[in-house]
N, C-alpha and C positions, 0 to 999 in steps of 0.2 A: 929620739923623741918617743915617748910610751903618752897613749890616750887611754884612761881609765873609767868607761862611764857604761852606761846603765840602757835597756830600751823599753823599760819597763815605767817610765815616770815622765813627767812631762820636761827634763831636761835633756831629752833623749832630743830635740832642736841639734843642740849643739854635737851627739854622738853621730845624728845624720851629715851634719858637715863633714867632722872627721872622718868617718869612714867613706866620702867620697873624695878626700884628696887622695891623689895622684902616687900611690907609694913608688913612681920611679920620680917624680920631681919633689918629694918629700915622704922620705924615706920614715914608719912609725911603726909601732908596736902597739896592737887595737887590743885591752884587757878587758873583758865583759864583767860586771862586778852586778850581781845577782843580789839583789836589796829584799829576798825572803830568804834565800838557801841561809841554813847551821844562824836563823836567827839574823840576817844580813853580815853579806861578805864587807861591809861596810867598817863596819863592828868589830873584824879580828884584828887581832895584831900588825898582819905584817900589811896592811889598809893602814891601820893608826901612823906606822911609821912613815907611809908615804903622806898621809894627810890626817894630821892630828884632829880638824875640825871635824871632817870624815863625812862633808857632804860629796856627791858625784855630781858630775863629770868631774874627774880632776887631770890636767894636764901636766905631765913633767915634760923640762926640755934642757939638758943640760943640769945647773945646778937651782933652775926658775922650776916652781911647783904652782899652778894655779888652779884654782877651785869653783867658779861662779862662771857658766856658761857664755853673759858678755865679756868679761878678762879675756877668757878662752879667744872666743873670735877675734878679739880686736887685736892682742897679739898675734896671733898668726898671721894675719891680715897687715900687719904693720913689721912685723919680722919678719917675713915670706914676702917681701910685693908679688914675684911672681905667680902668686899664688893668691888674687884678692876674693876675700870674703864677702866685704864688705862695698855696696857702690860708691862711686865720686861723687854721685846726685846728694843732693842735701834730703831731700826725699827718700830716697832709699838707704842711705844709712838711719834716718828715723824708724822704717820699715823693719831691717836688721834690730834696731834694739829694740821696736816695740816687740815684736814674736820672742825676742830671747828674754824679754824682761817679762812677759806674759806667763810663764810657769810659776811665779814669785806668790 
């Protein structure tokens, strides 16, 4: 699994998750994608190829590519149990998308 995001924008929610999983219970590949350097790293080629739309955070896993910060979590969250992101409370998952849906 490669996590491609940003700490410089306010989807940078979703890159603090990432980089606090566990790389011996989920093993990943953390890319820092620099949204000013050579005009945004965002913007080159080999960005386009991983993510045509070419917003950040973007997650590859396998042959799944996803792009929008709540995807992000909720997969993980739902493909990893042992790994939950997200609470069981009906309350805190509201909590979880309002902050992630809050950078929008």
């Amino acid at each position: 699994m490669q996590a491609r995001a940003t700490f410089f924008t306010p989807p940078e929610r979703t890159t603090r998750i990432v980089r606090r999983w566990p790389a011996e219970n989920l093993p990943y590949d953390y890319v820092a994608i620099h949204l000013n350097r050579n005009g945004g790293e965002q913007y080159s080629d080999s960005f386009l190829k991983v993510n045509p739309q070419r917003p950040v955070p973007v997650l590859q896993d396998d042959t799944l590519t996803l792009s929008q910060s709540l995807a992000i979590i909720e997969y993980v969250d739902e493909r990893y149990h042992d790994l939950p992101l997200i609470p069981d409370s009906i309350e805190g998952r509201a909590r979880v998308r309002a902050l992630s849906l809050h950078c929008l």
